[in-house]
Backbone of each chain as ProteinMPNN parsed JSONL, in Angstrom:
{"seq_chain_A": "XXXXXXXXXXXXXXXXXXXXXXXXXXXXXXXXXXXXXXXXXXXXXXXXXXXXXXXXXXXXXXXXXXXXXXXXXXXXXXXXXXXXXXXXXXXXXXXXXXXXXXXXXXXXXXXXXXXXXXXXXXXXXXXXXXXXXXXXXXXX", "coords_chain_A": {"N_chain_A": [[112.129, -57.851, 4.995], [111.698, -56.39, 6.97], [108.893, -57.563, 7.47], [109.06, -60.097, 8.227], [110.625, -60.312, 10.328], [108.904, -58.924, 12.51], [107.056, -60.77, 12.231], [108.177, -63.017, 13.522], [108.679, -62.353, 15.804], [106.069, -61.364, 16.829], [105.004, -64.133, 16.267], [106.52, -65.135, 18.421], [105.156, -64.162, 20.59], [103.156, -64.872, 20.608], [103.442, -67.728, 20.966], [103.95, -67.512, 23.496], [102.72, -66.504, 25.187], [100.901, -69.101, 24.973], [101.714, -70.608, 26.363], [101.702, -69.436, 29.161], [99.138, -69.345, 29.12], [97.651, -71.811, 28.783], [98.604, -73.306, 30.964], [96.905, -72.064, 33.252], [94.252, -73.526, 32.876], [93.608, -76.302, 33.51], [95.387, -75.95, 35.875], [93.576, -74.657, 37.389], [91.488, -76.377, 37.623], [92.327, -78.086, 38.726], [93.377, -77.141, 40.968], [90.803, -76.482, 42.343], [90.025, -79.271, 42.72], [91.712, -79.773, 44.283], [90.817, -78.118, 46.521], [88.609, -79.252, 47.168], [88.888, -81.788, 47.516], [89.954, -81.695, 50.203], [88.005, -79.924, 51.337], [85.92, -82.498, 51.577], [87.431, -84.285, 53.075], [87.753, -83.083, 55.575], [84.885, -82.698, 55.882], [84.302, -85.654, 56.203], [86.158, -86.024, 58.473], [84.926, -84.228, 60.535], [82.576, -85.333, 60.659], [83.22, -87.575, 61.976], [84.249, -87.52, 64.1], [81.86, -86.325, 65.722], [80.684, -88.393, 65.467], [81.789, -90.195, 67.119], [82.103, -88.463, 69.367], [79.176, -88.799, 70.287], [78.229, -91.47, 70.382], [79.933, -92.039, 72.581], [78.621, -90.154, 74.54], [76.34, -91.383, 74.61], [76.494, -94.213, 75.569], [77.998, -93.326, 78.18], [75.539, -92.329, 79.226], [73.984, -94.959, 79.473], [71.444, -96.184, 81.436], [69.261, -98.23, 83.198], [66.682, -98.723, 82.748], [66.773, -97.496, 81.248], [67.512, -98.439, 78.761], [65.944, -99.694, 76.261], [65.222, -97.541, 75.118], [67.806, -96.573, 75.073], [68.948, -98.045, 72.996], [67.251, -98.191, 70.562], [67.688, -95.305, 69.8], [70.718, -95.398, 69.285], [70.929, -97.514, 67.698], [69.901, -95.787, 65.264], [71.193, -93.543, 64.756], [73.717, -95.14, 64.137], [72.493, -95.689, 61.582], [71.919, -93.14, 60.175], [74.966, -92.306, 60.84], [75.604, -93.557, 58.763], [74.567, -93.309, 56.21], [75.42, -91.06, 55.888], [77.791, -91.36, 55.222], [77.723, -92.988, 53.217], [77.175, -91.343, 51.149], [79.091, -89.259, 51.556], [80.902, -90.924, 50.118], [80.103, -91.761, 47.526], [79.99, -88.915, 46.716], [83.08, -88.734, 46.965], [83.918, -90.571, 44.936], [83.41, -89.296, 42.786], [84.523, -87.033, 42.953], [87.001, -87.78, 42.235], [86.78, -88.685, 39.97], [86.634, -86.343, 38.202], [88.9, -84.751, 39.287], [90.122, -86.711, 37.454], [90.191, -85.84, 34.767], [92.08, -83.655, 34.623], [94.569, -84.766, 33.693], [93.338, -85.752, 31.159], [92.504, -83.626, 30.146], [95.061, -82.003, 29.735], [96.22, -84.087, 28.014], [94.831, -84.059, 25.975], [94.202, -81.864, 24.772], [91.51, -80.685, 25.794], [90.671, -77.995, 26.831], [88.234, -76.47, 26.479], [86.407, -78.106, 27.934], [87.004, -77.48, 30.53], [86.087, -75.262, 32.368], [83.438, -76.09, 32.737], [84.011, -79.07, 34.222], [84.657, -77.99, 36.667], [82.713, -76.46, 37.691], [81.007, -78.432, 38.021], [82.859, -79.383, 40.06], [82.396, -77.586, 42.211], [79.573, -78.205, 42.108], [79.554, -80.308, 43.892], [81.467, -79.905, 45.979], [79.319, -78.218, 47.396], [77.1, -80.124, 47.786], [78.749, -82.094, 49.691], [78.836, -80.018, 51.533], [76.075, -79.808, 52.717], [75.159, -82.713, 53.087], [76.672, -83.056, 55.381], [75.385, -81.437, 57.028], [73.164, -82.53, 57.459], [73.604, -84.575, 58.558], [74.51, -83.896, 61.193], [71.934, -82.417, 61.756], [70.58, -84.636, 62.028], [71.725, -85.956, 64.522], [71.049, -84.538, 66.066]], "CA_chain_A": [[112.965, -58.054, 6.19], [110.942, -55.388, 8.424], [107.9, -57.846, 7.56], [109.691, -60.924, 8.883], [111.157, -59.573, 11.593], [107.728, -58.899, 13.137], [106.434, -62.011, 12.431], [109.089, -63.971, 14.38], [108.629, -61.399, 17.063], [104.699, -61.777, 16.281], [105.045, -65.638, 16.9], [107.486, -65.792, 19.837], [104.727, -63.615, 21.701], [101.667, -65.666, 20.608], [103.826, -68.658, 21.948], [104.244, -67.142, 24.951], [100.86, -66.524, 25.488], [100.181, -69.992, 24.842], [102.928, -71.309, 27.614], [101.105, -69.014, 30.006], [97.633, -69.358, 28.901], [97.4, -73.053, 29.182], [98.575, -74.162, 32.695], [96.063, -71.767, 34.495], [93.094, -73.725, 32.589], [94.031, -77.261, 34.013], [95.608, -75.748, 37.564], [92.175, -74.336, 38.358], [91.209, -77.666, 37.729], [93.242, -79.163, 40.087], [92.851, -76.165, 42.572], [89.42, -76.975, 42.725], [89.884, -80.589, 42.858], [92.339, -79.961, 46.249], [89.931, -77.876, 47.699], [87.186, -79.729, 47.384], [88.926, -82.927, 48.529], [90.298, -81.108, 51.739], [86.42, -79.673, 52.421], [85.536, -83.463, 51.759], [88.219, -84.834, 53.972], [87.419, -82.442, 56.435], [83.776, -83.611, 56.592], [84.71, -87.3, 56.665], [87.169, -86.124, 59.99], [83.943, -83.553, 61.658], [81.294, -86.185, 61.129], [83.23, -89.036, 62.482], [84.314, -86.814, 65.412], [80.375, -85.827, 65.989], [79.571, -89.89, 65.486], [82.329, -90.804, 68.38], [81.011, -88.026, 70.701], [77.336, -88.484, 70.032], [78.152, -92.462, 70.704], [80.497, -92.0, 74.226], [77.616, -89.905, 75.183], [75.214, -92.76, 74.634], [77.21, -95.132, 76.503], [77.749, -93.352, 79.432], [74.149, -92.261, 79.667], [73.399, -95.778, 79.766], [70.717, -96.37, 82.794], [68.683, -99.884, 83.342], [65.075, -98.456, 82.576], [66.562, -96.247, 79.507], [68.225, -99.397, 77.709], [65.446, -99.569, 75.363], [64.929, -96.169, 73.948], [69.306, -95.865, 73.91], [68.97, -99.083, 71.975], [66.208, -97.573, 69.556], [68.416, -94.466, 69.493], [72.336, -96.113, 69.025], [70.43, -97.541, 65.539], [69.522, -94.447, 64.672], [72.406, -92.615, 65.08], [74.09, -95.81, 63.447], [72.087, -95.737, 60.312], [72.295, -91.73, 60.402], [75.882, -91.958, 60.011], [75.896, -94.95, 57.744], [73.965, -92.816, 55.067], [76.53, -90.052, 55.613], [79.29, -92.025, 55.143], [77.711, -93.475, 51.542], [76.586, -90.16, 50.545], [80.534, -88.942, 51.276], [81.894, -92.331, 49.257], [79.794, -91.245, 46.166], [81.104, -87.809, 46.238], [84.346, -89.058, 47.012], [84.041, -91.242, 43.74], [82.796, -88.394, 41.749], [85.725, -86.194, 42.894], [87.723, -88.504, 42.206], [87.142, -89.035, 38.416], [86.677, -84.98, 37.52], [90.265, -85.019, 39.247], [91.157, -87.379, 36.71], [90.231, -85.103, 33.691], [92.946, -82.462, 34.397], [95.371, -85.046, 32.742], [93.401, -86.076, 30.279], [92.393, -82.065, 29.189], [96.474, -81.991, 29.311], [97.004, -84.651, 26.867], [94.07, -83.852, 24.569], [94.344, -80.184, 24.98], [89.889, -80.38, 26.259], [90.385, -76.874, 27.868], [87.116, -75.909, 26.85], [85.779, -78.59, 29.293], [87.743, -77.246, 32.516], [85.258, -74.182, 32.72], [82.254, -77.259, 32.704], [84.405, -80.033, 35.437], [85.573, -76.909, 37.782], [81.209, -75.87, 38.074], [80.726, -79.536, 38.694], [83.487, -79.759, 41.531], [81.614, -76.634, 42.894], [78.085, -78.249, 43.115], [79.789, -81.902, 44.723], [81.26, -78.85, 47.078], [77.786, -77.793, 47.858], [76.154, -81.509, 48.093], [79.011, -82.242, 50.562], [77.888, -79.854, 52.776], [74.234, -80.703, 52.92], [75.345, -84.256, 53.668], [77.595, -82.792, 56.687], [74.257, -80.642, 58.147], [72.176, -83.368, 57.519], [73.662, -85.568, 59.527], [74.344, -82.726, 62.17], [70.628, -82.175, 62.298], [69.862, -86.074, 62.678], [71.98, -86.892, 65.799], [70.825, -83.568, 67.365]], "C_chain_A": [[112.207, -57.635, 7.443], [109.418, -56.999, 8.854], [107.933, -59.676, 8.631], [109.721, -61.371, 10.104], [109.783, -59.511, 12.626], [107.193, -59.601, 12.988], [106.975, -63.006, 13.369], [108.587, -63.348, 15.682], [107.129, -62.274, 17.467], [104.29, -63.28, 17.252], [105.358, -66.128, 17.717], [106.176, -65.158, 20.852], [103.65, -64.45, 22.029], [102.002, -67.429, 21.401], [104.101, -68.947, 23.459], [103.23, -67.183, 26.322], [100.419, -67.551, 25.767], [100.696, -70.709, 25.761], [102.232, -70.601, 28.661], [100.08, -69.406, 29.849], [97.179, -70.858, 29.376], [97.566, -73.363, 29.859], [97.433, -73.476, 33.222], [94.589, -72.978, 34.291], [93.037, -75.263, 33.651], [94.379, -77.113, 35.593], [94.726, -74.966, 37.813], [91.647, -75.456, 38.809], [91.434, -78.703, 38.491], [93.343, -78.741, 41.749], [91.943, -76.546, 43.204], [89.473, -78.368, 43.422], [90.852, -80.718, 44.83], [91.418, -79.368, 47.055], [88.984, -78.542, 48.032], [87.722, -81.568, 48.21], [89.521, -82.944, 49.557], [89.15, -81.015, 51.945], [86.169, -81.451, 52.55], [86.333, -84.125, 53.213], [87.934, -84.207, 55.822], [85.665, -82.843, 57.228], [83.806, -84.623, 57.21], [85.169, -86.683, 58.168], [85.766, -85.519, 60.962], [82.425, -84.447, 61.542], [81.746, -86.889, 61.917], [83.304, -88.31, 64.025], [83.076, -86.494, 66.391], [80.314, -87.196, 66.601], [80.415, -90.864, 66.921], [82.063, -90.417, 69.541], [79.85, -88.145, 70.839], [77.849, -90.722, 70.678], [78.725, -92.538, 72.047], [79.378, -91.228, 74.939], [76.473, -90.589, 75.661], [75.467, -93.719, 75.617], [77.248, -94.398, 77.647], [76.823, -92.503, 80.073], [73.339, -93.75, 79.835], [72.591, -96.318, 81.161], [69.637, -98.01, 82.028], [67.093, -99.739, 82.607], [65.599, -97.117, 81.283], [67.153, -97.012, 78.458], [67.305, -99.586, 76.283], [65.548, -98.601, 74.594], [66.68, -96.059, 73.668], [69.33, -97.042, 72.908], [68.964, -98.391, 70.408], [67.435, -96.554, 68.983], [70.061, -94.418, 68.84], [71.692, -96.236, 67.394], [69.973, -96.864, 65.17], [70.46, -93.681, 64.015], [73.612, -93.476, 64.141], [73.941, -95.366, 61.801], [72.366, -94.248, 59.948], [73.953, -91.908, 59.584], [76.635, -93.119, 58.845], [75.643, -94.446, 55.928], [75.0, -91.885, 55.096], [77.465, -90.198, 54.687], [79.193, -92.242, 53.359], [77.502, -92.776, 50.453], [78.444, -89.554, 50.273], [81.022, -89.718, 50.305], [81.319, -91.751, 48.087], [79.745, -89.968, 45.377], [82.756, -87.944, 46.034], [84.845, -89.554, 45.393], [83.803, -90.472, 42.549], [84.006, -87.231, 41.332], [86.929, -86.538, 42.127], [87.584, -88.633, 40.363], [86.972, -87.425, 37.74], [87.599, -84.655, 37.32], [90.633, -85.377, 38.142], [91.188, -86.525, 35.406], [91.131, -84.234, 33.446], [93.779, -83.602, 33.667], [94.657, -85.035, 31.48], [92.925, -84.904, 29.305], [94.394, -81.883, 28.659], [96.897, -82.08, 28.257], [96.337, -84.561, 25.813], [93.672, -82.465, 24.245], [92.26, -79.764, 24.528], [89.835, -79.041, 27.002], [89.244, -76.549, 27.696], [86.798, -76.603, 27.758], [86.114, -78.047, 30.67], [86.661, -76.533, 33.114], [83.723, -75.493, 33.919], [82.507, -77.834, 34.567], [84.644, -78.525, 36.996], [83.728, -76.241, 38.374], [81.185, -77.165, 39.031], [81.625, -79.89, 39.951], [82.791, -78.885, 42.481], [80.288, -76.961, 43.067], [78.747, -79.713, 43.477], [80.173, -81.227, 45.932], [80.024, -78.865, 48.28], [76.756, -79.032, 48.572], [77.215, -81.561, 49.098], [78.085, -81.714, 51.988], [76.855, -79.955, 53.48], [74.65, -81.914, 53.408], [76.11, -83.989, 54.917], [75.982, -82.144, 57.067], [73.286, -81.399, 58.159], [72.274, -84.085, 58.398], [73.851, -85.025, 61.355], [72.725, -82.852, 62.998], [69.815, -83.955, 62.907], [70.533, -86.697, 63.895], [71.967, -85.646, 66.616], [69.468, -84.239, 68.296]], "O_chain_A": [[112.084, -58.212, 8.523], [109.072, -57.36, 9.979], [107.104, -60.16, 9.401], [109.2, -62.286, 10.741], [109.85, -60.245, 13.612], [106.23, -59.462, 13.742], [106.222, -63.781, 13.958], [108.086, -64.068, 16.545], [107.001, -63.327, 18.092], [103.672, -63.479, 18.298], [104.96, -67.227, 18.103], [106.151, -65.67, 21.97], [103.225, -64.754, 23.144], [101.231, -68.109, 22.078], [104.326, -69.901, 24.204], [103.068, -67.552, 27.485], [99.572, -67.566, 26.66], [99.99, -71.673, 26.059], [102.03, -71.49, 29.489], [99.862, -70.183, 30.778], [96.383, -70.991, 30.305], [96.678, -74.176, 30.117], [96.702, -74.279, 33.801], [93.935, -73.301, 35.283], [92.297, -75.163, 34.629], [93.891, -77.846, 36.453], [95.075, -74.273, 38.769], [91.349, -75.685, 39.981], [90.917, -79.782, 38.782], [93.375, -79.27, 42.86], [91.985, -76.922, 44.376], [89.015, -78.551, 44.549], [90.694, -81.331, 45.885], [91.12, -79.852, 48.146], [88.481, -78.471, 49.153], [87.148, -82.241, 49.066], [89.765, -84.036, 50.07], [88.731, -81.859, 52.737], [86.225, -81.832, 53.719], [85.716, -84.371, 54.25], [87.948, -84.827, 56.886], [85.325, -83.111, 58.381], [83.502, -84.78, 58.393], [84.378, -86.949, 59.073], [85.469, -86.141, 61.982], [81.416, -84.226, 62.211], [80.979, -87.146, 62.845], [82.507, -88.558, 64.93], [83.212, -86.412, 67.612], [80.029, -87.397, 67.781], [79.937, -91.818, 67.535], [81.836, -91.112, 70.532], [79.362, -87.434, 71.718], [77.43, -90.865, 71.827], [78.005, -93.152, 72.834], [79.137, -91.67, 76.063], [75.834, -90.471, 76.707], [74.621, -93.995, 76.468], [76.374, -94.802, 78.415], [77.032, -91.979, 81.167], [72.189, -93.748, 80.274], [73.304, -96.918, 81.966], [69.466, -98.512, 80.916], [66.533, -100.662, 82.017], [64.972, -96.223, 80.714], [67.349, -96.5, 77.356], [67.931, -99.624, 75.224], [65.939, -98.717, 73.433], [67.111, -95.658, 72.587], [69.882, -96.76, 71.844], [69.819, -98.15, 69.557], [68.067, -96.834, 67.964], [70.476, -93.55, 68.072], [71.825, -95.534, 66.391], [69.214, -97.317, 64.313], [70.426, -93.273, 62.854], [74.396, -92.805, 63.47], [74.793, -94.914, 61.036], [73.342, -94.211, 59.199], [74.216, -91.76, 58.39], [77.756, -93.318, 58.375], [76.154, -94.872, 54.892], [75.637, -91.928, 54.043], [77.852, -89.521, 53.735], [80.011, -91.916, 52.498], [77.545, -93.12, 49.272], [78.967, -89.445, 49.164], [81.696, -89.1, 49.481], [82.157, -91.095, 47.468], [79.582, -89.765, 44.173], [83.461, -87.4, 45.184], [85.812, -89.103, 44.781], [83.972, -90.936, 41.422], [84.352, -86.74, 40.258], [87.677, -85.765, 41.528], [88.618, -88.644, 39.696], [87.262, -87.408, 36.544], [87.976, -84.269, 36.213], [91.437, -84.654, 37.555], [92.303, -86.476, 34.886], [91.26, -83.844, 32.285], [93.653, -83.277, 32.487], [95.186, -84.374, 30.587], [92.897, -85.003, 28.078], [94.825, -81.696, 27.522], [97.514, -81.293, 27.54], [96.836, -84.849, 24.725], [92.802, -82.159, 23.43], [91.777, -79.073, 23.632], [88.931, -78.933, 27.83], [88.751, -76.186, 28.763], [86.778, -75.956, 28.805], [85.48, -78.235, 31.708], [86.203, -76.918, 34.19], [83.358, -75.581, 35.091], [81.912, -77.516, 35.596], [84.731, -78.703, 38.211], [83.65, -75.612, 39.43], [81.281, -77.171, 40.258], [81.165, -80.635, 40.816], [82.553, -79.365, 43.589], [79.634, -76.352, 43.913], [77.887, -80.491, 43.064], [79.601, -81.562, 46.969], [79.891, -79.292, 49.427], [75.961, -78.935, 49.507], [76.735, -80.836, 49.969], [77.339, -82.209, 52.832], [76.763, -80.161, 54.69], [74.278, -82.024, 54.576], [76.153, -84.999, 55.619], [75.431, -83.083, 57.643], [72.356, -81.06, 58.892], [71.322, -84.388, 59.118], [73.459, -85.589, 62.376], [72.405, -83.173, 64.142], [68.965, -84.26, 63.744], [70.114, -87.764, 64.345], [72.642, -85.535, 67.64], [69.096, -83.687, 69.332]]}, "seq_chain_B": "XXXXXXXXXXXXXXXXXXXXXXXXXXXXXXXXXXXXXXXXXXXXXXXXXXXXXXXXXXXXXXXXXXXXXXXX", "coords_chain_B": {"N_chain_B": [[121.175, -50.441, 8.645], [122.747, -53.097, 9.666], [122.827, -52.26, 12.35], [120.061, -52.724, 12.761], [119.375, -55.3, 12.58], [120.878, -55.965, 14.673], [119.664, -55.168, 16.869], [117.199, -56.146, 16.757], [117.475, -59.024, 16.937], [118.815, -59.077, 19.138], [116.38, -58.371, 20.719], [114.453, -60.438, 20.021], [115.389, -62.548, 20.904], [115.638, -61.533, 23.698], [112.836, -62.086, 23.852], [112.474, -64.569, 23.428], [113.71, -65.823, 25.938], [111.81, -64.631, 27.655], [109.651, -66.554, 27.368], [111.111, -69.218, 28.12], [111.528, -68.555, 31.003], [108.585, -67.892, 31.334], [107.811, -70.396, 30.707], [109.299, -72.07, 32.603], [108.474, -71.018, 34.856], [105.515, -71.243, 34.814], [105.277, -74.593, 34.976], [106.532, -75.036, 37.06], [104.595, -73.912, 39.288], [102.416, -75.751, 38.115], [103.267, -78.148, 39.072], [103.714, -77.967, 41.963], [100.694, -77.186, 42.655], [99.9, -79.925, 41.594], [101.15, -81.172, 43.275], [99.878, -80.547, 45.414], [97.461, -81.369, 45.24], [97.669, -83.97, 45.342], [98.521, -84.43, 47.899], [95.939, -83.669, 49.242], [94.014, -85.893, 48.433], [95.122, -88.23, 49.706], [94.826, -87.661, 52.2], [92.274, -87.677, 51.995], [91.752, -89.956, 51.659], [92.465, -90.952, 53.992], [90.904, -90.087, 55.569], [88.359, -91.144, 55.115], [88.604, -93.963, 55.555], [88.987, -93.921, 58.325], [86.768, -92.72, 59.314], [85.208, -95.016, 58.596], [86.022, -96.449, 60.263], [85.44, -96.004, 62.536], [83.016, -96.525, 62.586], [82.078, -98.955, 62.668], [83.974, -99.601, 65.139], [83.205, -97.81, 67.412], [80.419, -98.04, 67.098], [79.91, -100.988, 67.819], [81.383, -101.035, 70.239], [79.447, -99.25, 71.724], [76.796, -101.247, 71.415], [78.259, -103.478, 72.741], [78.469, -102.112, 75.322], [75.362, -101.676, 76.143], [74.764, -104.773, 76.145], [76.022, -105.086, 78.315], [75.182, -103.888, 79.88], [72.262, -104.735, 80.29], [72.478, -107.227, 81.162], [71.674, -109.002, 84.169]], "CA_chain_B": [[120.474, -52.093, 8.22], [123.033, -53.476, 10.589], [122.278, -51.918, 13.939], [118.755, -52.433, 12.865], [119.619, -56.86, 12.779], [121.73, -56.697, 16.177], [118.644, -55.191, 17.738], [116.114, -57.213, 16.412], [118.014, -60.429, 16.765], [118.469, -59.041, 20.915], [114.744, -58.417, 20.856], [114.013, -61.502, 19.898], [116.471, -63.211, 22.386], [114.914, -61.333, 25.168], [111.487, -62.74, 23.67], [112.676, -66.476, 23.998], [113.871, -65.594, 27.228], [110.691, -64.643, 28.684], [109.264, -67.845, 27.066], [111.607, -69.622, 28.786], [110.941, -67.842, 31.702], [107.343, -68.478, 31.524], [107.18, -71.736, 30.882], [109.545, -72.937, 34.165], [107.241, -71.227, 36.128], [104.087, -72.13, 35.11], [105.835, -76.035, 35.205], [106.794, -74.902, 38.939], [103.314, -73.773, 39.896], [101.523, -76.772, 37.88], [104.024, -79.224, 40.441], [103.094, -77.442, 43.397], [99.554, -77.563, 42.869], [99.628, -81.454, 41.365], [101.607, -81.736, 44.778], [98.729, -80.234, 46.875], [96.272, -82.385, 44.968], [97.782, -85.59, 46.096], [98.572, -84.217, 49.258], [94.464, -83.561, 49.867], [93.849, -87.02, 48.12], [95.798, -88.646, 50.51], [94.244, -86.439, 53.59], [90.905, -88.072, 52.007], [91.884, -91.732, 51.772], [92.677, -91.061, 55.229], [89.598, -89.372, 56.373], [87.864, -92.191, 54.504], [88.776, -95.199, 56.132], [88.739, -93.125, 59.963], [85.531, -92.74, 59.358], [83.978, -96.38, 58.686], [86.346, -98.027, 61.036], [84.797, -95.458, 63.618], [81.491, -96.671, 62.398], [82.864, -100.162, 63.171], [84.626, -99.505, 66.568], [81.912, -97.617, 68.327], [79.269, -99.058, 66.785], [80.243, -102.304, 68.687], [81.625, -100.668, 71.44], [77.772, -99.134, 72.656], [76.602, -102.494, 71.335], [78.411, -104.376, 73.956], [77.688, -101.46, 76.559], [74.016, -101.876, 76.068], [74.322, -105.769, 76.124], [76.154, -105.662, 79.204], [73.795, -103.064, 81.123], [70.961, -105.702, 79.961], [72.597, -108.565, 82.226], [70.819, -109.21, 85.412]], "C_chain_B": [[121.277, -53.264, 9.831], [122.796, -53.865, 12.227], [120.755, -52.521, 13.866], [118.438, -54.19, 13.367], [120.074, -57.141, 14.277], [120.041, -56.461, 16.809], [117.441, -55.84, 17.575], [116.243, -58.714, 17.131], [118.348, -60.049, 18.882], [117.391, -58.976, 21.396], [114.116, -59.726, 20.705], [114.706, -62.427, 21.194], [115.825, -62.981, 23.765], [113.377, -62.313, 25.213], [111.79, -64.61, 23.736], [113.142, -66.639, 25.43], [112.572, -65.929, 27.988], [109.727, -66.024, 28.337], [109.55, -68.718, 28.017], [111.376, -69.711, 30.085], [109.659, -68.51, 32.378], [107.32, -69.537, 32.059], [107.963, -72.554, 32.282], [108.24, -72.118, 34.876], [105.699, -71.379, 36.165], [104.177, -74.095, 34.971], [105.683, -75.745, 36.399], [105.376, -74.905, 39.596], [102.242, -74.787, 39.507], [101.932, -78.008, 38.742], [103.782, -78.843, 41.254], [101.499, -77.593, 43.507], [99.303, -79.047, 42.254], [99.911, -81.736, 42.811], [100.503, -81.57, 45.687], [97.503, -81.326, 46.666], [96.242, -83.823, 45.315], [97.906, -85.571, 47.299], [96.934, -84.598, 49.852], [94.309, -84.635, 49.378], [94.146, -88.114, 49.025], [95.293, -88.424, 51.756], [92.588, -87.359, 53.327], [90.734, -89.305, 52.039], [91.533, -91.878, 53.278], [91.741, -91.026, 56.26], [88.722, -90.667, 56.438], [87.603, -93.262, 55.359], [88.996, -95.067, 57.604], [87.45, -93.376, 60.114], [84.621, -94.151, 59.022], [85.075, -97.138, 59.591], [85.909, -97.312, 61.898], [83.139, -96.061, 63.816], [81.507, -98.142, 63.065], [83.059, -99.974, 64.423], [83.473, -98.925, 67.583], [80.673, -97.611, 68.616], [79.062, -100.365, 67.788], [80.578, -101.987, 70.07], [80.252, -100.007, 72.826], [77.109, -100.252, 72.456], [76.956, -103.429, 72.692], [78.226, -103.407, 75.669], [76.496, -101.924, 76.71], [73.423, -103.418, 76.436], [74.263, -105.945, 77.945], [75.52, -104.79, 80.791], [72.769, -104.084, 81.245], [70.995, -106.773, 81.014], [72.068, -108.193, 83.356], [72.371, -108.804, 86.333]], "O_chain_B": [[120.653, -53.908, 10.675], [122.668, -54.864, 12.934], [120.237, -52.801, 14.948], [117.595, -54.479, 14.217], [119.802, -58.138, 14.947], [119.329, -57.408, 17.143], [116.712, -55.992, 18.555], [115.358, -59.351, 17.703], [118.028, -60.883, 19.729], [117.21, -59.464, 22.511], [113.15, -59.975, 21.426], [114.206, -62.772, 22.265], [115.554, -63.794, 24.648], [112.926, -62.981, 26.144], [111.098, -65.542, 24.144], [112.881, -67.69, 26.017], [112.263, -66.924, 28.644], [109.061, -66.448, 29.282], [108.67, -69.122, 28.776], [111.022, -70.806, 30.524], [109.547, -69.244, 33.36], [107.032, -69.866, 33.21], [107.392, -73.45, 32.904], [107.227, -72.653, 35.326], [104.923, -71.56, 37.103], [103.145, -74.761, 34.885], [104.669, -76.166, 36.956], [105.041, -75.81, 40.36], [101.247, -74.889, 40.226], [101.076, -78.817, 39.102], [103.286, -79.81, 41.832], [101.071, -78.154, 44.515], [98.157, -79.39, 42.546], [99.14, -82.39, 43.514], [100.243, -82.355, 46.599], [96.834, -81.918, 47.513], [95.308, -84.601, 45.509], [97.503, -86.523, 47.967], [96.686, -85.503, 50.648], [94.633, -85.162, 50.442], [93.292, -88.999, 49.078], [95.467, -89.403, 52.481], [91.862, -87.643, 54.28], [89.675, -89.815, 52.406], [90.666, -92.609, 53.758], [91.676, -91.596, 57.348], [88.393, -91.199, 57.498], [86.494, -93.466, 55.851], [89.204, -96.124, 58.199], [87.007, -94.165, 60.95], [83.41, -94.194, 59.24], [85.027, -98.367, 59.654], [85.759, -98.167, 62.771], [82.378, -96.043, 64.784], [80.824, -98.309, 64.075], [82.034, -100.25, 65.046], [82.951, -99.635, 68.443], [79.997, -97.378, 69.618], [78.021, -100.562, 68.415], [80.088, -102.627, 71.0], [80.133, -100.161, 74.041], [76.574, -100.547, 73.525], [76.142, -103.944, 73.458], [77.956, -103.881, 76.772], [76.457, -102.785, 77.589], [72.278, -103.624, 76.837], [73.406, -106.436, 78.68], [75.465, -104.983, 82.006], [72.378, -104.315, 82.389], [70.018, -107.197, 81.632], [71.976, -106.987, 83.58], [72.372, -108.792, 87.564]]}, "name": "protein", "num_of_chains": 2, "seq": "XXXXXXXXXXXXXXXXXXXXXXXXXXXXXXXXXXXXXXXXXXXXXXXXXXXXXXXXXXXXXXXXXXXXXXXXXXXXXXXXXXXXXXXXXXXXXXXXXXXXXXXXXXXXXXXXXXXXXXXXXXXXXXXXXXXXXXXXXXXXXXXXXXXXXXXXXXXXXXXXXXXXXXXXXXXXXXXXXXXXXXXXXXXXXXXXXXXXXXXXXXXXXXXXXXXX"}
């Protein structure tokens, strides 16, 4: 009876455990995945912001005997944030399917992987930013 | 033997409780953060498509400055 008794107990706790234990593995997973596509989003908004003041500046520095070099310079500054932009899209796309793993750790109970996808959202993190100071440093 | 069943059988009760318990709120806190994740998803679509129609818009917009400094 005694031996029972403490097994039920036993089992209700280890279930308990397992009702707690399992959401955090997945909602890190997803933590990550919001932060990282707020920092992203956030780039996308402080490059474009850079690439509209860095272009109204261009324009109304326009003079008659400097039309060449802002020419030269406009496609610069173009291509500049053209590479940004494709460098963001293929993080974007990357984020975008690690995201998708928190269901499918859910439904196939992959928690070991979370540890793995949750590094990898942390270096697409890291490459963001490089692609934000890169482009920083090329329309200085 | 008796007393020894009620309290067991309330011990246990409390222990499905906190189960219970548990599991709404780690449901609650896995909906709140799914919610934030579409929220920032959404925030990035947004960013997204700001950002190449800017590339677009003032791209063209010093474009036709530049043409129309050029005219005589």
């Amino acid at each position: 009876m005694r031996d029972s008794f403490l097994v039920a107990v036993l089992g209700a706790c280890v279930a308990a455990l397992l009702f707690i234990g399992c959401a955090p593995g997945t909602d890190g997973l997803r933590q990550a995945c919001a932060n990282t596509s707020t920092l992203l989003a956030d780039t996308y908004g402080g490059t474009t912001a850079l690439y509209r003041a860095d272009q109204k500046a261009l324009r109304s520095s326009i003079k008659t005997d400097t039309i060449g070099a802002l020419t030269a310079r406009a496609a610069a500054h173009d291509q500049a944030f053209s590479s940004t932009l494709a460098i963001l899209d293929t993080k974007r796309e990357a984020v975008e399917v690690v995201c998708s793993y928190a269901d499918a750790i859910d439904a196939g109970g992959m928690k070991n992987k979370v540890a793995e996808l949750v590094a990898q959202v942390v270096q697409l993190a890291t490459d963001i930013a490089r692609a934000a100071a890169d482009f920083q440093k090329a329309v200085k | 033997m008796e007393a020894i069943l009620v309290a067991a059988f309330a011990l246990v009760g409390d222990v499905i409780m906190m189960i219970k318990d548990a599991k709404t709120a780690s449901t609650e806190k896995h909906a709140d953060i799914v919610g934030r994740l579409n929220a920032a998803r959404a925030k990035l679509a947004e960013a997204a498509d700001a950002a190449h129609q800017a590339l677009v818009e003032e791209s063209e917009a010093t474009r036709q400055a530049l043409d129309a400094a050029r005219k005589p």
